[in-house]
C-alpha positions, -999 to 999 in steps of 0.1 A, spaced: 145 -219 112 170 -248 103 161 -241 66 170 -204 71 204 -211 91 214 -230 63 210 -210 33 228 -181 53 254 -208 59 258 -206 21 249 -174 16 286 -164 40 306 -187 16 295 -172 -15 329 -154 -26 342 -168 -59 316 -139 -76 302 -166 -102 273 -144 -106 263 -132 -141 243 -98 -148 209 -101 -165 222 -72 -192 237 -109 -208 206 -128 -207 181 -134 -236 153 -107 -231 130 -138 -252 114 -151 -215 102 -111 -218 78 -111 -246 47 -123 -238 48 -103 -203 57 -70 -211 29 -45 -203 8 -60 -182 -10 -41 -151 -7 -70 -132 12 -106 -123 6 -136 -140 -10 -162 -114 2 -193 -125 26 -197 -98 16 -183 -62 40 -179 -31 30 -191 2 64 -180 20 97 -162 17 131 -171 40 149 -143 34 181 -132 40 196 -100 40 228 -87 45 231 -49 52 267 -31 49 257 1 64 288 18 57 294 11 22 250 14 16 243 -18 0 231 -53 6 229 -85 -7 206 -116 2 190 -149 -11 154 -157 -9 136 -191 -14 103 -185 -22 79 -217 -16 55 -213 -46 24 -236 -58 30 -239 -93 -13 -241 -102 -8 -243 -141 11 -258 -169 42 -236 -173 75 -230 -177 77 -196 -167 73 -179 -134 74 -141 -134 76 -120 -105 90 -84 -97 125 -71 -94 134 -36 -96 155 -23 -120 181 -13 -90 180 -47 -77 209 -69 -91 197 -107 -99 227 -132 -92 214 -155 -126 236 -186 -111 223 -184 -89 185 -188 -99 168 -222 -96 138 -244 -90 132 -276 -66 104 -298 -63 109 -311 -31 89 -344 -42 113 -361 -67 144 -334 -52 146 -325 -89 163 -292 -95 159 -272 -121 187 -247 -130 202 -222 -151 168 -211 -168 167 -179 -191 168 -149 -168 151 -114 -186 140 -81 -167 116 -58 -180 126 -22 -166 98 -1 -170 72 -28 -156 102 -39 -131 94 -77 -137 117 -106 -136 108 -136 -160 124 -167 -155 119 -194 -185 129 -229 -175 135 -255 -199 106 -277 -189 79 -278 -179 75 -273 -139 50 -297 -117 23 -287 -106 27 -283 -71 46 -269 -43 87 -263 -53 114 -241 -40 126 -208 -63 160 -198 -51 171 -165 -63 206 -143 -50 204 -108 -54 222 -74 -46 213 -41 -41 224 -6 -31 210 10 2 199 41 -15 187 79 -2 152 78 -20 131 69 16 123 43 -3 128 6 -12 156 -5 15 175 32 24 194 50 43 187 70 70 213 91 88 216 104 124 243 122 148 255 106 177 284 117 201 290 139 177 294 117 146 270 111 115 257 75 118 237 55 91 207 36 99 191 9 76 149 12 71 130 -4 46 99 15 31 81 -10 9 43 7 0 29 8 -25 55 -14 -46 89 -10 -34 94 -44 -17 107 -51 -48 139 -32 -45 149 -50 -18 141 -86 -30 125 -106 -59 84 -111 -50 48 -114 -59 48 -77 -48 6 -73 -50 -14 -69 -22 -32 -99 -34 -5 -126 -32 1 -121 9 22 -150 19 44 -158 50 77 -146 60 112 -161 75 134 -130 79 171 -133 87 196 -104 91 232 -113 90 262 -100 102 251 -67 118 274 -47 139 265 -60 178 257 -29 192 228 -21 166 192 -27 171 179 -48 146 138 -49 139 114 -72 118 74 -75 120 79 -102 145 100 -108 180 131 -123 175 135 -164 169 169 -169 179 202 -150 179 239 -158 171 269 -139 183 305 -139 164 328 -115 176 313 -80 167 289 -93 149 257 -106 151 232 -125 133 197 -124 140 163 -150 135 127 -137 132 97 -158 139 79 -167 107 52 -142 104 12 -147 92 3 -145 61 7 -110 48 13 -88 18 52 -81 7 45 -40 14 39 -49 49 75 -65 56 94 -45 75 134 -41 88 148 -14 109 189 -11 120 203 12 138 213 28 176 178 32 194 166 37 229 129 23 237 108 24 265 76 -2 268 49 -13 282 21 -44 279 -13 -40 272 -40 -60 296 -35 -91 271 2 -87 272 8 -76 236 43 -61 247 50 -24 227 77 -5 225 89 30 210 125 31 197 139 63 193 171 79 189 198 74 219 187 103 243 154 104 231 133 83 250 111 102 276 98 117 240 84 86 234 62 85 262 29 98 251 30 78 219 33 46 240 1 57 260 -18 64 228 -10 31 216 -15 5 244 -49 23 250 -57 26 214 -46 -12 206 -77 -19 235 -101 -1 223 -99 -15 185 -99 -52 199 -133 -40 219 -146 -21 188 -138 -45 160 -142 -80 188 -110 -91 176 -74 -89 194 -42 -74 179 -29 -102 159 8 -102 167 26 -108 197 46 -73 197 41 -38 184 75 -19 179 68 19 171 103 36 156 106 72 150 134 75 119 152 108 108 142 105 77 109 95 65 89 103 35 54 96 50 40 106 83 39 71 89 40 35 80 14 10 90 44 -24 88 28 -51 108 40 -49 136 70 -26 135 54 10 123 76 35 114 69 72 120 86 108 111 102 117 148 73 148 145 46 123 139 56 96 172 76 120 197 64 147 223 88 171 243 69 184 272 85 218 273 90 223 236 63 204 215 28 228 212 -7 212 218 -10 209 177 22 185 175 3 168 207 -30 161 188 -9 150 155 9 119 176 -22 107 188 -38 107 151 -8 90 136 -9 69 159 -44 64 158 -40 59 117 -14 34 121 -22 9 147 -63 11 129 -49 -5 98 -32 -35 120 -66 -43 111 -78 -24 82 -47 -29 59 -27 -55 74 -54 -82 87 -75 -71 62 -56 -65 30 -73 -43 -2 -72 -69 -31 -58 -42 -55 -48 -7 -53 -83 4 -64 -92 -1 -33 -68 17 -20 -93 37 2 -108 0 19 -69 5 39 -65 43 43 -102 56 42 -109 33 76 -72 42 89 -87 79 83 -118 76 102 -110 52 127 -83 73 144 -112 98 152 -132 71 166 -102 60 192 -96 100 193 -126 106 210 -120 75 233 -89 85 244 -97 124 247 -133 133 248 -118 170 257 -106 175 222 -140 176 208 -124 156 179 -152 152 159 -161 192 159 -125 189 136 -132 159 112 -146 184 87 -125 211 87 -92 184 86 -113 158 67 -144 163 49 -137 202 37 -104 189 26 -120 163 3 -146 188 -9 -116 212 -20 -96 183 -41 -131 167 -53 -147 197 -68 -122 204 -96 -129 180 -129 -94 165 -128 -101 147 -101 -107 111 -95 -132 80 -82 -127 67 -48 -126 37 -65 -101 40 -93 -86 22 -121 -48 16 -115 -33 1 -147 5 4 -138 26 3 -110 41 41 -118 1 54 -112 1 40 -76 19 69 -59 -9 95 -73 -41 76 -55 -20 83 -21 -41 114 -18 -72 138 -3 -95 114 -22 -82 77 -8 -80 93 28 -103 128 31 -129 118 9 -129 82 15 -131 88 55 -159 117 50 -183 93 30 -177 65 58 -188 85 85 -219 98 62 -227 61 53 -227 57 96 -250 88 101 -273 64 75 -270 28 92 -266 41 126 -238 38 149 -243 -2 165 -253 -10 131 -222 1 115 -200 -10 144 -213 -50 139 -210 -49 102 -172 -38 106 -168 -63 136 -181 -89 110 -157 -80 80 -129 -85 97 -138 -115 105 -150 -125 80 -121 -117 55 -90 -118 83 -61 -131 65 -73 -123 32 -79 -100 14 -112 -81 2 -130 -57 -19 -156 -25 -15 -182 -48 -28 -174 -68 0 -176 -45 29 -212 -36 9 -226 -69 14 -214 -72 47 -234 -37 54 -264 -49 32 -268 -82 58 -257 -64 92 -280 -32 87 -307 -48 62 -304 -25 39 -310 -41 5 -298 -8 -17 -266 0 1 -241 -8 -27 -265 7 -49 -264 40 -27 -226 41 -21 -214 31 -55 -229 65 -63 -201 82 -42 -172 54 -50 -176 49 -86 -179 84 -99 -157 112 -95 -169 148 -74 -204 151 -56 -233 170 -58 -245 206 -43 -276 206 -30 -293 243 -41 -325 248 -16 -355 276 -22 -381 277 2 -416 279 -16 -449 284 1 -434 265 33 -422 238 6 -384 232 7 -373 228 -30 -344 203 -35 -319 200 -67 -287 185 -67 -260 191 -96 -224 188 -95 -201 205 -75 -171 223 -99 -153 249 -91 -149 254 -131 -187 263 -127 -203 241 -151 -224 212 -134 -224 183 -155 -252 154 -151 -241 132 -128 -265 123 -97 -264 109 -65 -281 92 -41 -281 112 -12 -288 108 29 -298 140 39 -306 158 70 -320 188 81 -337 207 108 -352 240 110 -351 263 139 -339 237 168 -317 205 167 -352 185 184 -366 188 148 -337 169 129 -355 148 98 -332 124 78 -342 110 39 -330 97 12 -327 124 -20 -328 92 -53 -337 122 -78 -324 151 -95 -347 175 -82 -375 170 -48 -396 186 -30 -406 187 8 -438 201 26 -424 216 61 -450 232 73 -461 215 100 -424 220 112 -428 255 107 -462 262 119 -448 269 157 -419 288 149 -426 324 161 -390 336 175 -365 351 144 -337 333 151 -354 305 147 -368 305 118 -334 290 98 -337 260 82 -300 237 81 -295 207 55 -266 184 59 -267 187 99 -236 184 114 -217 185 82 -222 146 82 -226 144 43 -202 148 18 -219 174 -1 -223 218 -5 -253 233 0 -263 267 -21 -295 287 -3 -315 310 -17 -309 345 -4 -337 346 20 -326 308 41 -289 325 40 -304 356 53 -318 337 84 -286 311 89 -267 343 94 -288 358 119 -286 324 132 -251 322 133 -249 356 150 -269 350 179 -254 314 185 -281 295 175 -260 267 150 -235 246 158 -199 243 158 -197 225 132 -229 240 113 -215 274 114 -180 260 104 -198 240 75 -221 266 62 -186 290 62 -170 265 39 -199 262 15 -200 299 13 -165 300 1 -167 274 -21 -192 290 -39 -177 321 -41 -146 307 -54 -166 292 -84 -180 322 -85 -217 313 -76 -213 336 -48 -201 374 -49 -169 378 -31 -189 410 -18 -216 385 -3 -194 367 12 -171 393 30 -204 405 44 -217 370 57 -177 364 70 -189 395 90 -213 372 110 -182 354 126 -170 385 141 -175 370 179 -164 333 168 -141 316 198 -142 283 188 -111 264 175 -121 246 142 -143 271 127 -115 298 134 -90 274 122 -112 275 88 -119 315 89 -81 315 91 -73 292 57 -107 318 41 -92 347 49 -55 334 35 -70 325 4 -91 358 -3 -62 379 9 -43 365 -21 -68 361 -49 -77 401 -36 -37 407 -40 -39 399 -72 -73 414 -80 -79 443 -63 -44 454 -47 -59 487 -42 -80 473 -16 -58 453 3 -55 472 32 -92 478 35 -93 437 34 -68 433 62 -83 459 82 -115 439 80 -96 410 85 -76 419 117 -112 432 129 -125 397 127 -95 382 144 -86 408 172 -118 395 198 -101 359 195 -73 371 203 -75 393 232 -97 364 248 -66 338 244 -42 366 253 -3 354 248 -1 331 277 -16 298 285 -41 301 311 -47 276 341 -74 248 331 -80 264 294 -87 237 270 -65 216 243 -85 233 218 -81 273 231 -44 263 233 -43 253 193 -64 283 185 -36 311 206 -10 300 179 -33 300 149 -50 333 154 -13 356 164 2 337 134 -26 350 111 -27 383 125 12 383 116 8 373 83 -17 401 80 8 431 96 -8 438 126 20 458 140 11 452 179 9 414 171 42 420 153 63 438 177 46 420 210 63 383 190 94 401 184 100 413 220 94 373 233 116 358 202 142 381 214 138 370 253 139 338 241 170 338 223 185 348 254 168 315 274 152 288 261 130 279 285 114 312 288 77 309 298 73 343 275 76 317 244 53 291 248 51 262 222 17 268 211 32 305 198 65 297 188 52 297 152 33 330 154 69 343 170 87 330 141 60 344 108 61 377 130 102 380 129 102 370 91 79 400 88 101 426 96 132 410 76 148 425 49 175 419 25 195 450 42 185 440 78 189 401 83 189 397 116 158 381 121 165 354 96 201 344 109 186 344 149 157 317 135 184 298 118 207 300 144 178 285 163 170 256 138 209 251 137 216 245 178 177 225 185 172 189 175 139 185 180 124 178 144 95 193 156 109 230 164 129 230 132 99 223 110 80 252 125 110 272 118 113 258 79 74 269 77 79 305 82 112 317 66 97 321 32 67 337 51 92 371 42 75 399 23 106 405 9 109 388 -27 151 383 -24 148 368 10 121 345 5 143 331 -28 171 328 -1 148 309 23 137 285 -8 169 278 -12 179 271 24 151 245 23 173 229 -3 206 228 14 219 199 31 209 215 64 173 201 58 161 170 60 145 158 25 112 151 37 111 187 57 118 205 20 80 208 13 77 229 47 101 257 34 72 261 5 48 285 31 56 316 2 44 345 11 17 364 -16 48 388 -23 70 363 -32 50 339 -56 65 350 -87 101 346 -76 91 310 -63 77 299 -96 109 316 -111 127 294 -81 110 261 -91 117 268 -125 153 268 -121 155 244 -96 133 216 -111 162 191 -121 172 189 -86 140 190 -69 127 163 -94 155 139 -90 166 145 -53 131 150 -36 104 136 -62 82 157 -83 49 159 -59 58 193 -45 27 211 -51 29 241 -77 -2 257 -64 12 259 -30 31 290 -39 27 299 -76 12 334 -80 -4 355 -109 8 327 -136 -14 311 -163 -14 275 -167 -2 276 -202 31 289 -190 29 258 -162 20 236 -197 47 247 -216 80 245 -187 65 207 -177 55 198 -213 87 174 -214 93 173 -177 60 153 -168 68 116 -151 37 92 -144 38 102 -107 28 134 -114 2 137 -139 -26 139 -121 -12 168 -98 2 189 -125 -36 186 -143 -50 198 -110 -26 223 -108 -35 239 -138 -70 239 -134 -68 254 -101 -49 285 -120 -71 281 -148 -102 289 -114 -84 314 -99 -76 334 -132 -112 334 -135 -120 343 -100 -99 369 -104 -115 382 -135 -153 378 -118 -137 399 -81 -124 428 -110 -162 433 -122 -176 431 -87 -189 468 -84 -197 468 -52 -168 455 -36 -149 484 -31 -179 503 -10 -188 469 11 -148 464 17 -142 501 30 -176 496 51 -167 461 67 -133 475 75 -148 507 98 -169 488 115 
């Protein structure tokens, strides 16, 4: 603390401007580190006293950090990272070895841009040892969401600015100079100086000590644990915060804006019981002494997992009784969930490198069902991990531009890309296959023992596999699950039944079609004709074979005669029956013999393989037939996303079908929905309540008129009162699609009462379900007016990607949209808006061509995938134009 006070004694009296730019300095110091996907480790830091100093009016800072580094090898260089934004003060740059108080000075100063490294040459030879590296810097508080930014907010009626810092994967770096690796986690002295007095200011630990000077203030953190520079954390601004203590007296808080507060309310709850149950489930406390929860205006992410002071999107942390739906209620609790999880898998336990990127979110990802099901056994939470998670991971996995759990990041610029379905779908799905293997307490104790084991450090998958080989005693456990981290995709499993001998091959999954020869090691389950009969094995070769006749032999009663692999949807793999097991899982399914999450499973396999067109789409629409009766949330929620899908690729298809299709559709839906009715009803379940707004929303999309004009007569009462019980929450979004249906570019009344709407509420939450369904419009010239309202300075940056939700109709004015809009949405919002969220009828050559010279390293992977999901669907298309019998099974399915 005395060394901290000091240096921001000198850091005030800095005014003469002595500082030089780097632009002057010899780039020599450069040569021998340019290109490298990683930092030298000749010199390692072991803590940071930092000081910053925020001008939130004029958005920048400056600061000094001395960096206490052990110098481990003969050198005269240290290198380190600086972003190009950052501004390096080359005076003031120098080295102390506190043992002879020798000071090294003035040494050459070079910056690499593109691998944003600093390289600092002295002109000697430094000793080996600890020393000091002193290093003044300035920097502008930008309005990426990113690095050390800007967030704004109203209050009293004026705009206000607010400082956050975003520093993961590798923006710490914009902020100050550091080791910025996972690898290199070292402690931290924060100090912010000179804040307004009225503000709030945040770091990962409780304040040290705090000094007043007329309307200003400067503040002292503790010094934290050890800990990597992505995980450092300030917030600034005018908050409100309620808290509470858990048992231990871990104090928490959630800061939200001024007026805000009683939102906060269920987000605390979720945390001080979540923060218990991971200190029982993992035998090891919460490692700090506070946990601050903030909800920022604008926010990139969902959330941020800072040690100790998370960040959130206001959606993602705060719940309005009146106005948030039961969906928004459910998405708190996971993020949450996520967040506090990686206060040990992330932050306690630190991935070495970004490879192992999935080690941090993967965990994050599962665990928050785990303390789900805790908190709110009613949810039924794990009935959704594979319709959120697993099918998810299956979707993004099966095309061939996809990626390794485990992969190879060679540059800073590819980090952004592994933030994706892979790290967190896939990477959760194959931890909860690998617990169905071990078993539960088996699982549970080898976790408990990693974190132990590698607290404060940090780790790789091999060494959560050895952990799991000595817990569980299972010799070949890195040798099973490398086969699912090390290679890209995953297998389907295609099952005959032969003289009551189940035949077994596994291939790989593409939606392309073509299975190459990669091979699994598989856990495998499956049961036939009751859930008493469950068999697990291990599948080691390409092709097996399994005599069931014994289970078999007693099996009298049709329906149930079905046999089920992958029980409960616990492995991350498709299965493809012959058509006589199909036959009998849908006779199953009918009569309610499967499942929830069998019948939801065996409904996402069957569109899978349709879509890679293994599967008629006629077969399909006739099994789909099966779920006619279906009540229960997640497998609706995925006959929903089916039917959105084949309602498009039929669009484009067959149009002269498409009201055949929706009839059939709406047919499907219409029992769902006249057992949830409009209105909540008393004691009905978290789950019925999600499935009301799902279901009318669908059915608007589709143009069922009394769905339509039923949502129009309760948007209209609502306009007229806010509270009206006619617009509940949970079907304000079906409300809002069902308005946008009947808008037109002569009669805009619709669209100018939902904006007036989004204009007068400021709850985040009720203006991003309004942003998702103004482009819902059938009406091309209003949907390109709604793309371009989701651009306007009325919207938040982060909430731009909601105003994507295009309608079929207007796909080809949105790619026309994105087209000429590119330049601003690449520099303003990024480039990782998704082009297959809305691009119709296009070929991927065209994408090719437009993005030829418009590709940046962020966004290589996702344009590739984009492509080849085009290049599928082109092909889909072509195989639904030579299905012959469509046309006769669609007319039939939609009189039924």
């Amino acid at each position: 603390m005395n060394l901290l006070k000091k240096c921001c004694s000198c850091f005030r009296k800095k005014t003469d401007g002595t500082s030089t730019s780097t632009s002057h300095q010899l780039s020599d110091p450069t040569t021998d580190f340019k290109g490298q996907p990683r930092l030298p480790t000749f010199a390692v830091p072991i803590r940071y006293d930092i000081q910053l100093k925020p001008d939130l009016a004029a958005c920048k800072f400056e600061g000094i950090v001395s960096i206490f580094v052990n110098i481990v090898a003969d050198t005269r260089f240290i290198v380190l990272n600086a972003a190009a934004q950052l501004h390096i003060n080359s005076d003031s740059v120098y080295f102390s070895d506190p043992n002879s108080n020798k000071v090294f000075e003035k040494p050459k100063v070079g910056k690499v841009e593109a691998d944003e490294i600093l390289v600092l040459e002295f002109s000697e030879t430094l000793p080996k040892g600890m020393g000091v590296l002193t290093i003044g810097f300035e920097g502008v508080l930008n309005d990426k969401m990113k690095g050390f930014y800007i967030s704004t907010y109203d209050h009293n009626g004026q705009k206000k600015n607010m400082a956050v810092t975003q520093f993961e994967p590798a923006y710490a770096r914009q902020c100050f100079p550091c080791w910025d690796e996972p690898s290199f986690k070292a402690k931290f002295n924060i100090a912010l100086l000179d804040v307004p007095s009225e503000l709030v200011t945040l770091s990962n630990m409780p304040v040290g000590e705090e000094e007043l000077n007329g309307n200003l203030k400067t503040v002292y953190y503790q010094e934290s644990p050890v800990m990597s520079t992505y995980l450092v954390a300030v917030v600034i601004g005018l908050f409100d915060y309620i808290e509470d203590h858990t048992p231990d007296g871990i104090k928490v808080r959630v800061y939200s804006q001024v007026g805000k507060a009683n939102q906060g309310k269920f987000a605390l709850h979720v945390a001080l019981q979540t923060l218990g149950f991971y200190k029982d489930y993992f035998q090891m406390p919460y490692s700090l002494p506070k946990l601050d929860m903030v909800a920022i205006p604008d926010f990139a992410f969902g959330a941020m997992e800072n040690y100790g002071l998370v960040t959130y999107r206001e959606t993602d942390l705060l719940f309005d009784d009146h106005h948030s739906a039961a969906a928004n209620k459910q998405r708190v609790a996971t993020v949450v969930a996520h967040e506090l999880a990686h206060q040990w898998f992330g932050n306690l336990v630190t991935m070495e490198w970004w490879t192992d990127l999935w080690l941090n979110e993967g965990f994050a990802t599962w665990m928050s069902y785990m303390a789900k099901d805790k908190l709110f056994p009613e949810w039924k939470i794990w009935t959704q991990f594979f319709d959120h998670e697993s099918s998810e991971g299956l979707r993004l996995d099966g095309l061939a531009k996809s990626h390794p759990i485990e992969v190879e990041v060679n540059h800073a610029s590819e980090i952004d890309e592994i933030f994706d379905t892979i790290s967190y779908k896939k990477g959760a799905s194959i931890i909860q296959m690998l617990k169905g293997y071990v078993g539960g307490p088996h699982f549970q104790n080898s976790l408990a023992t990693y974190i132990k084991r590698h607290a404060w450090s940090n780790a790789r998958t091999n060494d959560l596999w050895a952990v799991l080989k000595e817990e569980c005693n299972e010799p070949t456990i890195d040798k099973i699950m490398n086969s699912w981290t090390k290679q890209e995709g995953y297998p389907v499993l295609s099952v005959k039944m032969k003289n009551q001998t189940l035949e077994i091959k596994q291939s790989r999954f593409l939606y392309a079609g073509s299975h190459d020869r990669c091979q699994w090691i598989i856990p495998i389950t499956y049961c036939c004709g009751d859930y008493d009969s469950l068999i697990s094995l291990l599948m080691e070769k390409k092709s097996e074979t399994y005599d069931i006749k014994d289970l078999l032999s007693n099996i009298t009663d049709p329906a149930r005669s079905w046999i089920k692999l992958n029980v409960e949807q616990i492995g991350f793999f498709r299965v493809k029956y012959d058509d006589g097991l199909a036959a009998k899982l849908r006779y199953a399914i009918e009569h309610k013999c499967l499942s929830v999450t069998d019948r939801l499973g065996i409904l996402d396999d069957s569109f899978a393989l349709c879509m890679a067109r293994e599967m008629s789409l006629t077969s399909l629409l006739t099994f789909m037939a099966a779920y006619r009766e279906e009540l229960e949330h997640t497998v609706l929620s995925n006959l929903i996303k089916i039917i959105g899908k084949i309602e498009r690729i039929v669009a484009d298809a067959r149009p002269e079908l498409m009201n055949y299709i929706k009839q059939f559709f709406i047919g499907l839906l219409l029992p769902a929905a006249a057992n949830f009715g409009w209105d909540p009803k008393q004691g009905e379940s978290h789950l019925d309540a999600m499935s009301r707004g799902d279901i009318f929303t669908a059915l608007a999309v589709l143009g069922h008129e009394e769905t339509i004009n039923e949502a129009n007569s309760r948007f209209n009462a609502f306009l007229n009162d806010r509270n009206t019980p006619l617009l509940h929450p949970d079907i304000r979004k079906a409300a809002y699609v069902a308005v946008m249906q009947k808008v037109t570019s002569s009669n805009k009344a619709g669209l100018e009462s939902l904006l007036k709407v989004y204009r007068e509420t400021d709850l985040s939450q009720e203006k991003t379900r309004i942003l998702g369904s103004l482009a819902s419009c059938p009406d091309e010239s209003v949907v390109y007016e709604a793309l371009n309202f989701a651009l306007s300075s009325e919207v938040r940056k982060q909430d731009a990607v909601f105003g994507l939700a295009v309608s079929k109709e207007g796909r080809e004015v949105a790619w026309k949209w994105l087209k000429n809009n590119w330049d601003k949405i690449r520099t303003t919002y990024g480039s990782g808006l998704l082009l297959t969220r809305f691009v119709g009828p296009i070929v991927s050559s065209e994408i090719g061509k437009f993005f030829g010279n418009r590709t940046q390293a962020s966004m290589v992977r996702t344009l590739k995938q984009s492509m080849e999901q085009i290049y599928i669907n082109s092909k889909w298309v072509q195989t639904i134009r030579n299905d012959k019998d469509l046309a006769e099974a669609v007319k039939k399915l939609a009189n039924k």
